[in-house]
N, C-alpha and C positions, 0 to 999 in steps of 0.2 A: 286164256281164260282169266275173270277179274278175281280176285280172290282178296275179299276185304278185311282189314283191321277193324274189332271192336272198340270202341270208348264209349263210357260213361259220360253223362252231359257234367255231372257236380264235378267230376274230376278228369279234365281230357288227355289231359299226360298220361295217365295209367291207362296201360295198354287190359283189354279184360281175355281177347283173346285173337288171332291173326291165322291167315288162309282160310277165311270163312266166304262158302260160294250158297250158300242157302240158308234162308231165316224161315221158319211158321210159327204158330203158336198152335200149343199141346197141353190140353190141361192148366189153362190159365197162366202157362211160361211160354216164355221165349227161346224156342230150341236154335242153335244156330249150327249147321254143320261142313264139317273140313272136306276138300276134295276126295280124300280116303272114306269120307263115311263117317270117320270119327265126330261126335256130336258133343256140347256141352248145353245144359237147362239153366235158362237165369231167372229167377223165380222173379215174378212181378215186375216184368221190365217190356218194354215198348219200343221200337225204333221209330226214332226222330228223323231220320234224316240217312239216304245212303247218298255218298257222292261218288261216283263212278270215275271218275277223273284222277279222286285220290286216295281210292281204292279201300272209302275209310267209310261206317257206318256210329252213326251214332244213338244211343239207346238214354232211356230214360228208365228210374225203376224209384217205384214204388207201391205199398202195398196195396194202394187203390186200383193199380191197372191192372193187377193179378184177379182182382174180383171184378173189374169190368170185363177182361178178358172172359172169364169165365162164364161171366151172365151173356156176354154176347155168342159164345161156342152155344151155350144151353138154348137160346133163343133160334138159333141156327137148326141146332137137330130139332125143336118143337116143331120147328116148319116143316122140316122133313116127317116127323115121325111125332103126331101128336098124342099124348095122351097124357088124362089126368095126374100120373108120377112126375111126369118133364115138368109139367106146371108150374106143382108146388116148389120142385127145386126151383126152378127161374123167381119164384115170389121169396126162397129163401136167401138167393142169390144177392138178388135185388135188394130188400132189406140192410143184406151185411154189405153191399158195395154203399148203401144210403148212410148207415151208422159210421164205414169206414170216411166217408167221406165229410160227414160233418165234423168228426173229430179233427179230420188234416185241417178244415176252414177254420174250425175254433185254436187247434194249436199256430193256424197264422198272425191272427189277430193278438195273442198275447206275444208274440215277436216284434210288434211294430216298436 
């Protein structure tokens, strides 16, 4: 069975967690879990990349993909299950992944 090492993309040497045979996302995280069952939640993180060969996955995290994850879960059940309450969430969702995300582009710009 393949059983992957986690890393971070800003730091790849730091190992975040190892014998990971399954990834989903749950509630805007990234659940990743060990052959036993045992699970860890990375809050607002993403996988970039699994390489199978060496046996290594790599995640990206930031607080933006925590709210797009989540706007796209909510968009997901609307379609299954419409009604007026999912809406507003998904418009509130939206909103906060929009504010979150122009704040990251304007703190870009003062880094140059």
């Amino acid at each position: 069975m393949c059983e992957f090492t986690v890393f971070e993309e800003s730091n790849p040497a730091q190992k975040i967690a190892d014998d990971i045979v399954k990834a989903r996302t749950k509630n805007g995280a990234l659940v990743v879990s060990k052959v036993m069952g045992e699970s860890m939640t990375l809050q607002n993180s993403m996988i970039l990349e699994v390489n199978v060969s060496r046996e290594q996955m790599l995640i990206s995290q930031s607080p933006l993909v925590g709210n797009f994850t989540e706007l796209v879960q909510s968009i997901s059940e609307f379609k299954k299950h419409p009604s007026p309450k999912l809406y507003d969430e998904i418009v509130s969702e939206w909103d906060k992944a929009k504010s979150q995300g122009d704040s990251l582009v304007k703190s870009l710009k003062t880094r140059k």
